[in-house]
C-alpha positions as CSV (number, residue, x, y, z in Angstrom):
1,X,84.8,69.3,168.6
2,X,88.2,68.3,168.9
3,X,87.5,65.4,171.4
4,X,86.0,64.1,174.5
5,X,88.0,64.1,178.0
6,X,86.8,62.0,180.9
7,X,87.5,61.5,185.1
8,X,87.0,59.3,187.6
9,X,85.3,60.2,190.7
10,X,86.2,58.2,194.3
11,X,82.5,57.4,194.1
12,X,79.5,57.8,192.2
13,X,78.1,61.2,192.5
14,X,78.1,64.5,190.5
15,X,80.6,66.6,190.6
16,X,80.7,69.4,192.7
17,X,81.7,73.0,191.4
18,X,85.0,72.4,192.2
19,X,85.2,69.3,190.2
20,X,83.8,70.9,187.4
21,X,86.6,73.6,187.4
22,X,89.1,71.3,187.7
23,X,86.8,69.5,184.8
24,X,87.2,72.6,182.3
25,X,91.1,73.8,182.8
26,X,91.8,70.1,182.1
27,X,89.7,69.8,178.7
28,X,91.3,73.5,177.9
29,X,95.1,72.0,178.3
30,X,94.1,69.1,176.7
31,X,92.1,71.2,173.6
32,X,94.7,73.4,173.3
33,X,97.4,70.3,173.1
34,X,95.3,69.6,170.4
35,X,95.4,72.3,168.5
36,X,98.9,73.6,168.6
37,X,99.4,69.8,167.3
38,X,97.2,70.4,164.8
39,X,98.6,73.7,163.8
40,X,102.3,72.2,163.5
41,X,100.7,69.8,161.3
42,X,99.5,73.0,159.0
43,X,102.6,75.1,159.1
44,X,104.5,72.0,158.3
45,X,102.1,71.4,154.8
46,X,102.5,75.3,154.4
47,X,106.1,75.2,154.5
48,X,106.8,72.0,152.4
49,X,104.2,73.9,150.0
50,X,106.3,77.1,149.6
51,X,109.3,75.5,149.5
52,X,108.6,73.3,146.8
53,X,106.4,75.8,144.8
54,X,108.3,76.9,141.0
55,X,107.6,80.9,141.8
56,X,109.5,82.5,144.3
57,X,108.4,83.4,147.4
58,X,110.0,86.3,149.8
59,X,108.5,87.5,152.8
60,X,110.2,90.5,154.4
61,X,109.6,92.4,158.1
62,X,107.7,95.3,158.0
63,X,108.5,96.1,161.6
64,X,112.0,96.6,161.0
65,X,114.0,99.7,159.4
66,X,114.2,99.0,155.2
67,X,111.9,96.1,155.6
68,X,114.7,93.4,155.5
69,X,114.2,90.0,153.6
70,X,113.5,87.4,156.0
71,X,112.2,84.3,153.9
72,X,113.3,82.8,150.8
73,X,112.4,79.8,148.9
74,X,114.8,77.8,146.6
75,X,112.9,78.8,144.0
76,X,113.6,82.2,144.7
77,X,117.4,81.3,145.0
78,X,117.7,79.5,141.3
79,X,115.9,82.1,139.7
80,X,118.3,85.2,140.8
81,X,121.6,83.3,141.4
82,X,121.9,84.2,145.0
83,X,122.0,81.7,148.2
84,X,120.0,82.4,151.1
85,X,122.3,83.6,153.2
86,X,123.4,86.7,150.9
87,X,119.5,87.6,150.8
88,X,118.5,87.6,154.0
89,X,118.6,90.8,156.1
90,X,118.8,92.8,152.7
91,X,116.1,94.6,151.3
92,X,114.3,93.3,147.7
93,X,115.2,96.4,146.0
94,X,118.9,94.8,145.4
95,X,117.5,93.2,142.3
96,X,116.7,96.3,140.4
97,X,119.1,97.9,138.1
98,X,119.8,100.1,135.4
99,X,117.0,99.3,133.2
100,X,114.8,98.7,135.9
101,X,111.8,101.1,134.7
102,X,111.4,103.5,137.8
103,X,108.3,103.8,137.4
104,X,107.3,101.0,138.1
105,X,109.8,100.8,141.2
106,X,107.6,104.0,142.3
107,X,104.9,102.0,141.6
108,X,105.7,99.6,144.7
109,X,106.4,101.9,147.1
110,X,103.5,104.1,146.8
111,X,100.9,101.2,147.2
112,X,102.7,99.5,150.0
113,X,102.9,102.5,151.8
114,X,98.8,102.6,150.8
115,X,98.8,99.2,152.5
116,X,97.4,97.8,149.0
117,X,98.6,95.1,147.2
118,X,100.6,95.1,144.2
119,X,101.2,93.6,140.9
120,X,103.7,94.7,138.7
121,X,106.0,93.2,135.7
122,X,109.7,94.9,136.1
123,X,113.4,94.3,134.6
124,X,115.5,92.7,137.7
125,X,119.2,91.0,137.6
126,X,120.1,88.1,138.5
127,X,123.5,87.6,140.8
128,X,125.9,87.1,137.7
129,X,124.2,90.3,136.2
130,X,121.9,89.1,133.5
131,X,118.6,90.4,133.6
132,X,115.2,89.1,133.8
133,X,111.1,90.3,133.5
134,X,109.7,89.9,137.3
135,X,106.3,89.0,137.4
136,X,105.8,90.2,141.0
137,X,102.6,90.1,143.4
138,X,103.0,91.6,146.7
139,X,100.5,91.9,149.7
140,X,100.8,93.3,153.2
141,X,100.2,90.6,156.0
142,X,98.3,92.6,159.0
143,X,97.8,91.8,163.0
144,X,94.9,91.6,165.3
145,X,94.9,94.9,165.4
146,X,95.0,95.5,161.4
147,X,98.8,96.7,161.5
148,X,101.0,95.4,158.8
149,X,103.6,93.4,160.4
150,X,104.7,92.1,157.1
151,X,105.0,91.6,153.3
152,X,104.7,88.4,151.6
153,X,106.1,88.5,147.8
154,X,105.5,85.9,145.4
155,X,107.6,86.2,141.8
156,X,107.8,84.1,138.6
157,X,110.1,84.8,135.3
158,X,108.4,85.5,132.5
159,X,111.6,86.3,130.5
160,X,110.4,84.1,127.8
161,X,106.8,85.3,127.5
162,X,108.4,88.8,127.2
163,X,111.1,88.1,124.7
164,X,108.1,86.0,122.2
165,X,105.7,89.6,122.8
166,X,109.0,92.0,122.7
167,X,109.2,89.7,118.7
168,X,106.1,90.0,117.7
169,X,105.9,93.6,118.5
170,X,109.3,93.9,115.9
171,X,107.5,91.9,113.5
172,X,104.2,94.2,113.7
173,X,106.5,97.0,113.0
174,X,109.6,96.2,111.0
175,X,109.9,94.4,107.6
176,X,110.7,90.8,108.3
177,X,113.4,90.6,104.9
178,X,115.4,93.4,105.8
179,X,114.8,94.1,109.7
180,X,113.9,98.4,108.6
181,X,111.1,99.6,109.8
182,X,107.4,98.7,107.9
183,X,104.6,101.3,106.9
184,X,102.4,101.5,110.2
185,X,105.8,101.7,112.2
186,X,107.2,105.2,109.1
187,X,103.7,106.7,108.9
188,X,103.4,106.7,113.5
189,X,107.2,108.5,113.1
190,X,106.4,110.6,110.1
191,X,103.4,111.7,112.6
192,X,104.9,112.5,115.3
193,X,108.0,114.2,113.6
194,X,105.7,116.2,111.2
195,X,103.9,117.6,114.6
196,X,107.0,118.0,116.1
197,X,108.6,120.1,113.5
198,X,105.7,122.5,113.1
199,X,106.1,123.3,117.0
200,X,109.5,124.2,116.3
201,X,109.2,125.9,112.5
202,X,111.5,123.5,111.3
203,X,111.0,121.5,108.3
204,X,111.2,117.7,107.0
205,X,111.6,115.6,104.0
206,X,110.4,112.4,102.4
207,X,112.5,110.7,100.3
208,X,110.8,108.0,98.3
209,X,113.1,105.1,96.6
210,X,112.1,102.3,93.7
211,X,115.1,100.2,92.0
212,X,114.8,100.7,88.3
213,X,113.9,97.1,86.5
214,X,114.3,94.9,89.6
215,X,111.5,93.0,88.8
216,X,113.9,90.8,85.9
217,X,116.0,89.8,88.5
218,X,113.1,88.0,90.3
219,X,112.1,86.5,87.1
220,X,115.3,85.0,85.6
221,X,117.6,84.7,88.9
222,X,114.4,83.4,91.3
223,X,113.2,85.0,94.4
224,X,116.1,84.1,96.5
225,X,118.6,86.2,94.6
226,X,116.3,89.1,94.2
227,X,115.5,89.0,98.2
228,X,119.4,88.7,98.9
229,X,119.9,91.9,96.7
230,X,116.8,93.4,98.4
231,X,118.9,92.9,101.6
232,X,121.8,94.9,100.6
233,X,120.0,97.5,99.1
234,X,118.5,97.9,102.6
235,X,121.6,97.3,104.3
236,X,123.9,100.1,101.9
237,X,120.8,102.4,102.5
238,X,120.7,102.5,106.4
239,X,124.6,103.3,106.0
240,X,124.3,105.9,104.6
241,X,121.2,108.0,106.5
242,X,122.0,110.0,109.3
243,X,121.3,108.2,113.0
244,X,117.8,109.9,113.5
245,X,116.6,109.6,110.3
246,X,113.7,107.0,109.9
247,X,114.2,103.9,106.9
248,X,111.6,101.7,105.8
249,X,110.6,99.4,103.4
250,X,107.2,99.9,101.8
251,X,107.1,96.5,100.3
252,X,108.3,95.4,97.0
253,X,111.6,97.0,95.8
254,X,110.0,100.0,97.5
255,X,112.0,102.2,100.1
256,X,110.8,105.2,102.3
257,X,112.7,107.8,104.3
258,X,112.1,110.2,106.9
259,X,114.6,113.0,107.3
260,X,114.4,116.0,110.1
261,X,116.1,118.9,110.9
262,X,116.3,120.1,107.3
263,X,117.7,123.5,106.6
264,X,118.7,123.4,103.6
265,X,117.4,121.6,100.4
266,X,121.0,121.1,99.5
267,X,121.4,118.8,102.8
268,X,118.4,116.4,100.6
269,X,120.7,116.6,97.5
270,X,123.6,115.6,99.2
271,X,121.9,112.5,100.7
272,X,120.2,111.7,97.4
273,X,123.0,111.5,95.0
274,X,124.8,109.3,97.7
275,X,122.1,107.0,98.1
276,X,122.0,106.9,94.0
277,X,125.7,105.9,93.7
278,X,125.3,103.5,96.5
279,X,122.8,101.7,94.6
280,X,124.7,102.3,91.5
281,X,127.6,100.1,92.7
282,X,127.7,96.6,91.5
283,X,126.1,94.0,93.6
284,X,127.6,90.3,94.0
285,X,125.1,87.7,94.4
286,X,124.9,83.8,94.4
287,X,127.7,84.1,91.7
288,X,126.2,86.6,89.6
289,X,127.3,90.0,89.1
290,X,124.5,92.5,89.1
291,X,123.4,96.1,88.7
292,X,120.8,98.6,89.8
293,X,119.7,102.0,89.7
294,X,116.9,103.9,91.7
295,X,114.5,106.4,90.9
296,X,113.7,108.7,93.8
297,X,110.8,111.4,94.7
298,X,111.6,113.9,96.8
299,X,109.0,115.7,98.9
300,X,109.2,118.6,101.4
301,X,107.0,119.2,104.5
302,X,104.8,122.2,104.8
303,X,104.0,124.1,107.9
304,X,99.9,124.2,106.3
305,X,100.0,120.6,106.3
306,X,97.3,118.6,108.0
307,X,97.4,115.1,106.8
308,X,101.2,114.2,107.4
309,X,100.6,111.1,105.6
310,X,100.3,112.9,102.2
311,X,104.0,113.4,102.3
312,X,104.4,109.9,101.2
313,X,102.0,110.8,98.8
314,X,103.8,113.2,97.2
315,X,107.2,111.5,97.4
316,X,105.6,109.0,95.5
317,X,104.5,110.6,93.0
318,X,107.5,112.3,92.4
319,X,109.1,109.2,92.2
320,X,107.1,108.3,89.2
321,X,108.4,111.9,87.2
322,X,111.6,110.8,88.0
323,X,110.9,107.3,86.4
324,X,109.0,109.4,83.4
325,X,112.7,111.5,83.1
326,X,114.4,107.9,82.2
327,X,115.2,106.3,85.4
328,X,118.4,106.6,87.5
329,X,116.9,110.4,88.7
330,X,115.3,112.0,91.2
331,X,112.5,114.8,90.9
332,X,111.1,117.0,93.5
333,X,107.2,117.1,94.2
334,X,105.8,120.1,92.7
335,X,101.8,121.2,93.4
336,X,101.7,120.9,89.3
337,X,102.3,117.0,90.1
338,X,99.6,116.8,92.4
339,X,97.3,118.5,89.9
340,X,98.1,116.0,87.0
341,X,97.5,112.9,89.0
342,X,94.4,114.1,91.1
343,X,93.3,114.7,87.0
344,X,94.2,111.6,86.7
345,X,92.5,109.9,89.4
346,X,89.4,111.5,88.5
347,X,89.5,110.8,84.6
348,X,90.2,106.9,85.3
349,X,87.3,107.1,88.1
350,X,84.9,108.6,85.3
351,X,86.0,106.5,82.7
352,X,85.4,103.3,85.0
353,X,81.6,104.7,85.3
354,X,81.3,105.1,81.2
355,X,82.8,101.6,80.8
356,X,80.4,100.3,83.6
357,X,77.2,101.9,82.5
358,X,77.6,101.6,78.5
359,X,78.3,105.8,77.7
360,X,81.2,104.8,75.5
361,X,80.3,105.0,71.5
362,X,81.9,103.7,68.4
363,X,82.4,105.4,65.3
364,X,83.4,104.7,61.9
365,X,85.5,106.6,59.3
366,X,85.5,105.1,55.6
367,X,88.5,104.1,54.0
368,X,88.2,105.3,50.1
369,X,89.4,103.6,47.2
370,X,91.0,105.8,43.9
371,X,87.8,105.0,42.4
372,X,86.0,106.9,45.1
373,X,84.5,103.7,46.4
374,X,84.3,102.1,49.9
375,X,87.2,99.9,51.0
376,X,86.2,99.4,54.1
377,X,85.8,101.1,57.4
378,X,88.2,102.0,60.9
379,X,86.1,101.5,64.0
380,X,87.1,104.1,66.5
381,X,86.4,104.4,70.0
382,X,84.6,107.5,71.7
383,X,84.4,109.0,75.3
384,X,81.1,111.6,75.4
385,X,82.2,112.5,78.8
386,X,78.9,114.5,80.2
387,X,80.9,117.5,81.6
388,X,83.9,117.5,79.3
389,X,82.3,116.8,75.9
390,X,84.4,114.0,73.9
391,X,87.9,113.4,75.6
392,X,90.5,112.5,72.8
393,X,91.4,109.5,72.3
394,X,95.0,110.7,73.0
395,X,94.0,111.3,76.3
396,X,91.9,108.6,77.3
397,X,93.5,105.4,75.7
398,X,96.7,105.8,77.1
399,X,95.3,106.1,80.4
400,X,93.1,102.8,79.7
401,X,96.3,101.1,78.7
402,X,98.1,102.2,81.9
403,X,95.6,100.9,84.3
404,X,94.5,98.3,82.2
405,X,91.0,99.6,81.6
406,X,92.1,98.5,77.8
407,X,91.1,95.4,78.5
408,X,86.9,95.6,78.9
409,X,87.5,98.8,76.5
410,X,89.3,96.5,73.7
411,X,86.3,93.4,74.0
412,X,83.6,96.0,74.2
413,X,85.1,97.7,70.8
414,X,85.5,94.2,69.0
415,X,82.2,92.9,70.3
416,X,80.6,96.5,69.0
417,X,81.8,96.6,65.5
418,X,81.4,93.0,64.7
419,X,77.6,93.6,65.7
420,X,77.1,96.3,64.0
421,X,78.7,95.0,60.8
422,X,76.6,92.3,60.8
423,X,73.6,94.4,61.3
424,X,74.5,96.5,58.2
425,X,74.2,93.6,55.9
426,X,70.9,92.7,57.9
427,X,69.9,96.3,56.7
428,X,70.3,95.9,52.8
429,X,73.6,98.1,53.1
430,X,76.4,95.2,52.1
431,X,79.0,93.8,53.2
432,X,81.5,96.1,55.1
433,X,85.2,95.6,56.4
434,X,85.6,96.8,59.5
435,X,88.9,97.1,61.0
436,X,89.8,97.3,64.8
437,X,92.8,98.4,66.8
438,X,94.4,95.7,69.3
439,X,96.3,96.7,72.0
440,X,99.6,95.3,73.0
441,X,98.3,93.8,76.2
442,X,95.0,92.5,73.8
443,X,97.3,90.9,71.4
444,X,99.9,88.9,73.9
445,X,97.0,88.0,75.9
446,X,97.3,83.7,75.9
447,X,93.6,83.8,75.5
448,X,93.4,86.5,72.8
449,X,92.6,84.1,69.1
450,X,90.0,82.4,71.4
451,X,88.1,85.2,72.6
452,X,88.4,86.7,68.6
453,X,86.7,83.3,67.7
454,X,84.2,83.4,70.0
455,X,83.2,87.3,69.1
456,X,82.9,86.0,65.9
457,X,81.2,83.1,66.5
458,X,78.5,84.8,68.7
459,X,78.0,87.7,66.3
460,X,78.1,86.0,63.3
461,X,80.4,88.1,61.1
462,X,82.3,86.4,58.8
463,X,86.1,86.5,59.8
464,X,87.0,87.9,56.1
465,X,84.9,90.9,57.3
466,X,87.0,91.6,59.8
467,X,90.9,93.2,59.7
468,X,93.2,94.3,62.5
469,X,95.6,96.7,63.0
470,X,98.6,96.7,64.9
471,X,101.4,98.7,65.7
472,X,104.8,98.0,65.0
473,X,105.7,98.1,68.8
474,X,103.2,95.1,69.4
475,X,105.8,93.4,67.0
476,X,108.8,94.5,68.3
477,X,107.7,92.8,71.4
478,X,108.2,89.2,71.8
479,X,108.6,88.7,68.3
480,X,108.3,84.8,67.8
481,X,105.1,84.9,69.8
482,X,103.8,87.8,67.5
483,X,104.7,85.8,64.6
484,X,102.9,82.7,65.6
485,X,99.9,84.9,66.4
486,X,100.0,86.6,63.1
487,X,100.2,83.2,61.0
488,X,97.1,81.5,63.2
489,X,95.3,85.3,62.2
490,X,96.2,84.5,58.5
491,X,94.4,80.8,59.1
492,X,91.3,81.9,60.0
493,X,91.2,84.8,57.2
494,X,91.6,87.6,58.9
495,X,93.2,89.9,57.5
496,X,96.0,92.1,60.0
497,X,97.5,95.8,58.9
498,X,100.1,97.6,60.6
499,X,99.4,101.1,62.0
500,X,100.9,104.3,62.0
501,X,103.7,102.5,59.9
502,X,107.2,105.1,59.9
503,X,106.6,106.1,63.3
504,X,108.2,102.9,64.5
505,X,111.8,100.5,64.7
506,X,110.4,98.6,62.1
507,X,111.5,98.5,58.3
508,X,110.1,96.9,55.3
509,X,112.3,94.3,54.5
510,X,111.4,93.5,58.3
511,X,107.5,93.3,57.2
512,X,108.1,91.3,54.0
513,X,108.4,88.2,56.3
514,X,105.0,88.9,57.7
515,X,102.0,87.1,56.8
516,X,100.4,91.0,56.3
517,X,98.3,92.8,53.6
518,X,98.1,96.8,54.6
519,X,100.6,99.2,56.0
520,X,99.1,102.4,56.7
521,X,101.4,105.5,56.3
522,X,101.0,107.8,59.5
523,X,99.5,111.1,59.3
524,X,103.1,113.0,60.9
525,X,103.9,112.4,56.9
526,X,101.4,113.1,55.2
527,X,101.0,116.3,56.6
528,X,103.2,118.4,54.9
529,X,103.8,115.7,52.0
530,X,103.0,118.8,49.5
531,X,105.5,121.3,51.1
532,X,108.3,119.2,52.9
533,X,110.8,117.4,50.5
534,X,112.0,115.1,53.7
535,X,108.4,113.5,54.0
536,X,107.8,113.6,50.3
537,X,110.3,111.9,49.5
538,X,110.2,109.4,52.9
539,X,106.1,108.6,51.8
540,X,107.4,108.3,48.1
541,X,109.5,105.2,49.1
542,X,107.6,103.6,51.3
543,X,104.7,103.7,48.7
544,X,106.9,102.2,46.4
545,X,108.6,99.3,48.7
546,X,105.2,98.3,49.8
547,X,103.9,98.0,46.3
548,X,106.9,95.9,45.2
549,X,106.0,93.5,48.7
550,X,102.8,92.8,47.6
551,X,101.4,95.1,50.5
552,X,98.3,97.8,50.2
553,X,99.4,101.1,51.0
554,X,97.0,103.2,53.3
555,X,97.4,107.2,53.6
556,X,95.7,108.4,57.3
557,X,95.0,112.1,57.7
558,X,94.5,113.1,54.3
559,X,92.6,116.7,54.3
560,X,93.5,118.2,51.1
561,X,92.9,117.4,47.7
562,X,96.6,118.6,46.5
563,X,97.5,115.8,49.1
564,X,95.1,113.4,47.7
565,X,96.4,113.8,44.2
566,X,100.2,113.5,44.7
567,X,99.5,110.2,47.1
568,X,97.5,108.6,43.8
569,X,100.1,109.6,41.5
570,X,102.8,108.1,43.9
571,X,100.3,105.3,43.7
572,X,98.9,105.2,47.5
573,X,96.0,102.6,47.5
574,X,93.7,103.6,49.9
575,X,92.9,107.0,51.1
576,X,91.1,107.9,55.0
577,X,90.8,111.6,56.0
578,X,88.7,114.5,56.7
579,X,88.9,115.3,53.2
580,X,87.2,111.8,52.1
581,X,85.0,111.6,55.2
582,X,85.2,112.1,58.9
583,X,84.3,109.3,61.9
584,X,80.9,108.8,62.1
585,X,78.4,106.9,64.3
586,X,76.6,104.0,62.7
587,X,73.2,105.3,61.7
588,X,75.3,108.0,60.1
589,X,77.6,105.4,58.4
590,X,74.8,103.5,56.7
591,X,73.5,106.9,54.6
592,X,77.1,107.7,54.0
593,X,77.3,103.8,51.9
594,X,73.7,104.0,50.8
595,X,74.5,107.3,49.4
596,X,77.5,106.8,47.5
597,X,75.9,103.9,46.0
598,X,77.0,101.0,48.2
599,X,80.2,98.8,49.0
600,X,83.0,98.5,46.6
C-alpha cells in the first residue's frame, strides 16, 4: 500500500463504471507518482553510497563495442591517479601492464564471456606508472530478458597485504642475516635441478662450506662482530658464484652451494680455490682486523641417484675429511667416505644400546711391584659387542669422546670400580688401588670433584683407594684450571698419575711443579727397549728424572722378561703387561690376589 486516493461525487451515490475507471487510472498516476519518488529517493542513497565507498567502483557498457568505462567513483580515481574524464569511454584493461600476469587477464575474459562472475587479484599501474595488487570483483548486470547489458566492477588495493605475504614468503625461504637462500628453499632447487639434469645427462655439484675456528670470534669479539663477518662471508661468496648457481646458508658458519651445468671437474676446482682465497683475505670489522679460512666438501651428482638430498649429505661429509686433512682444504666425497661414517653411525647407535641396557664390562689388569707383589690395579673399560665380539678400545673410546657418549661411559666406569673395590675388601681379599682414566671433557667438567665425592661417598671407598690417570693433553689444556683441580685432588687424598707419559708436549721439569706421584712410561717405548738404542736410551732418562722428582715410575706393555729385567735394573718401579698379567674381570681378579698371597 502506498496510499489511499479519494473523490467527490455531485451527489451521494455509487459510482457508476465509468467513475470507477476514471477511479483506477487516477490511483495508477497517483501510485506511480509515488513510486518513481520513492525510487529517486533510492538511487539517490545508492549513489551517495558508491560514491563515498573506500573500494572503487567501475561499471562499464556491455552493449557497446570494447565495453567502454561508463562509471567511476572517486575512490576509483585516487587509487589509480586518473580523473574521470580520462577513464570514461576507455576500456578497464588500460590498467594492466607489463607485469600484469596474463593469466590472470585471461582469466577475466573467459568468465565474462561465460556470463560468470569474477574474482581475481592482479598487478595494475597507476597513472604515474607505479604499480599496485587489484583485488577485483566483477559481475554481469542482466535485463528482463536475462541479457547482460552491463558490468559492474568493484576493486580495493591490497598492495600492502601483498608486500607483508611477498616478506614473509622471503623470510620462509631465505636466511634472515645474510638475505641467501635457507635449507627448505637449497634442498626445493637441489630437487628440481637434480631431476632436471638427469633428463638432460648432465651432471651437478654440491659444494659444502664451514669457516675454520669461527666459533672464537663469537666468543671473544661477541655476536655482533661474528654476525657482521658472517655477512661478508656471504656477501664475498655470492660474488664469486656464477648467476644460476644456488647459495645458501645452512645455519651457523655453515654455507651450501648448488652448481649446474658441470662438465668438467676442473670447472669445481676453479670455483673452489677462488672461494678459498676469498675467504682467505683479511676481514675488517668493528676495528678489528680478522682472518678466516674454510674447509669445503665437494660432492658430485649421479645419474643412479634417487634421494637428491643425499648430495648435501655427502658434501658434508667431505667437508669433515677436509677438516681431518688440517683445515683450509677441500676433499672430494668418495663411496669409501660414506662407508666409514654409515660405520660410524651404526657403531655409536650400538654403543648407545650397550650403555643403555648395562652390556658394557670392566676389567682389571694388576700393576706388579719388583717384589712380584700387587701395587694396585688399572680399571679398563670393555665393549662385548654381540655380533662383533670385543671392539677395542681404540675404536670405541674415541668415538664416545667425539659424541660425548664419554660422559655416562666415564661415571659408569668410576661408579663400577669404586664398587667393586669396595666389595673386594667385603670378600676377605684386601685392600686394592684401583686407578681410572678421566677424560678431558670429565676432568674440566665444573661439576667433576663433586660428582668424584659423591661416588665415593655413596660407595664407600676410601679416597686413598682410589688414583687417576690423566693425560698430558688434559694438562696442556687450560692449565691454571688443571692445576687448581689437581691440588683440590691432592686435598682429598687422591692420588693422580699421568698416562702414556713421552707421547705428549709435556717435560719433566714441567711435571715437578705438579702435585703428582706416578708417570707411567707408554708402551711405543718400551717396545723395543731391548733392541732400539733411541728408546733405550729415551726410557733410561726418564726413569732416572722421575726418580730424582720424587715420582713412581710405571712401565705399560711389558711382555718380555728381557724387557722386565733391563726396566728393574734402570730402576722402573712398577711393572703392567701381558707378561705380569693380562686385564681381567673381577671374579677373575679376586683368585689372581688370593692366589699370589694377597695385597702388597
Amino acid at each position: 500500500m502506498l496510499g489511499t486516493f479519494g473523490t467527490y461525487l455531485p451527489r451521494p451515490q455509487a459510482p457508476d463504471a465509468a467513475a470507477r475507471l476514471l477511479l483506477d487510472k487516477a490511483a495508477d498516476l497517483a501510485a506511480l507518482a509515488v513510486e518513481r519518488h520513492q525510487s529517486r529517493r533510492t538511487l539517490r542513497l545508492l549513489e551517495r553510497s558508491v560514491e563515498g565507498s573506500i573500494n572503487g567502483v567501475v561499471i562499464a557498457d556491455a552493449s557497446r563495442p570494447d565495453v567502454p568505462i561508463i562509471y567511476v567513483n572517486p575512490a576509483f580515481v585516487r587509487m589509480t591517479g586518473y580523473a574521470k574524464e580520462e577513464v570514461l569511454g576507455r576500456n578497464c584493461r588500460f590498467l594492466q601492464g607489463a607485469e600484469t600476469d596474463p593469466a590472470a587477464a585471461a582469466s577475466i575474459r573467459q568468465q565474462l564471456a561465460r556470463g560468470e562472475e569474477v574474482h581475481v587479484t592482479l598487478l595494475n599501474y597507476r597513472k604515474d606508472g607505479t604499480p599496485f595488487w587489484n583485488d577485483l570483483y566483477v559481475a554481469p548486470v542482466r535485463d528482463a530478458q536475462g541479457s547482460i547489458t552491463h558490468y559492474v566492477g568493484m576493486q580495493n588495493d591490497v598492495s600492502a597485504q601483498k608486500t607483508y605475504e611477498s616478506r614473509l614468503a622471503h623470510h620462509a625461504s631465505h636466511d634472515a642475516l645474510t638475505g641467501l637462500a635457507n635449507r627448505s628453499l637449497f634442498e626445493d632447487r637441489l630437487e628440481h635441478d637434480v631431476a632436471l639434469a638427469i633428463r638432460r645427462q648432465e651432471r651437478l655439484a654440491v659444494l659444502f662450506v664451514d669457516l675454520d675456528d669461527f666459533k672464537p670470534i663469537n666468543d671473544t669479539l661477541g655476536h655482533a662482530v661474528g654476525d657482521d663477518v658472517l655477512r661478508e662471508v656471504a656477501r664475498r661468496l655470492q660474488a664469486s658464484v656464477r648467476p644460476g648457481d644456488t647459495l645458501a646458508r645452512m645455519g651457523g658458519d655453515e654455507f651450501v652451494l648448488l652448481m649446474t651445468d658441470i662438465i668438467r671437474e676442473e670447472q669445481v676446482l676453479t670455483l673452489v680455490e677462488r672461494l678459498m682465497l676469498e675467504i682467505a683475505r683479511p676481514y675488517l670489522i668493528d676495528g678489528h682486523e680478522l682472518y678466516l679460512t674454510c674447509s669445503i666438501g665437494i660432492a658430485l651428482s649421479d645419474p643412479a641417484m634417487t634421494e637428491p638430498r643425499e648430495l648435501i649429505q655427502q658434501a658434508d661429509m667431505a667437508m669433515y675429511k677436509a677438516k681431518q686433512q688440517g683445515r683450509n682444504a677441500y676433499h672430494w666425497h668418495t663411496g669409501e667416505i660414506t662407508e666409514q661414517l654409515g660405520e660410524r653411525v651404526r657403531l655409536r647407535n650400538d654403543l648407545q644400546e650397550a650403555i643403555v641396557s648395562g652390556r658394557m664390562e670392566l676389567h682389571y689388569q694388576p700393576l706388579i711391584a719388583g717384589d712380584g707383589t700387587l701395587a694396585g690395579v688399572e680399571a679398563l673399560l670393555r665393549w662385548p659387542h654381540p655380533e662383533r665380539g670385543y671392539v677395542s678400545p681404540e675404536v670405541f673410546i674415541p668415538l664416545a669422546e667425539s659424541t660425548g657418549q664419554i660422559m655416562p661411559l666415564s661415571r659408569w666406569v668410576l661408579e663400577r670400580a669404586c664398587a667393586d673395590m669396595v666389595a673386594l675388601g667385603q670378600q676377605g681379599v684386601g685392600r686394592v688401588k684401583v686407578s681410572v682414566n678421566l677424560s678431558p671433557l670429565q676432568f674440566h667438567r665444573p661439576s667433576f670433584l663433586a660428582n668424584l665425592r659423591q661416588v665415593l661417598q655413596q660407595t664407600g671407598l676410601p679416597a686413598e683407594q682410589l688414583e687417576l690417570e690423566l693425560t698430558e693433553g688434559i694438562l696442556m689444556d687450560n692449565t691454571e684450571s688443571a692445576i687448581d683441580i689437581l691440588h683440590a685432588l691432592r686435598g682429598m687424598h687422591i692420588d693422580v698419575s699421568i698416562d702414556d707419559f713421552g707421547t705428549g708436549y709435556s717435560s719433566l721439569s714441567y711435571l715437578r711443579h705438579l702435585p703428582i706421584s706416578k708417570v707411567k712410561i707408554d708402551r711405543s717405548f718400551i717396545h723395543e727397549v731391548t733392541t732400539n738404542p733411541h728408546d733405550a736410551a729415551i726410557v733410561q732418562g726418564m726413569i732416572s728424572m722421575a726418580g730424582h722428582l720424587g715420582l713412581r715410575v710405571v712401565a705399560e706393555g711389558v711382555e718380555t722378561e728381557a724387557q722386565q729385567r733391563q726396566l728393574e735394573a734402570w730402576g722402573c718401579d712398577l711393572f703392567q703387561g701381558y707378561l705380569l698379567a693380562k686385564p681381567m674381570p673381577l671374579e677373575a681378579l679376586s683368585r689372581f690376589i688370593i692366589a699370589r698371597g694377597g695385597v702388597a
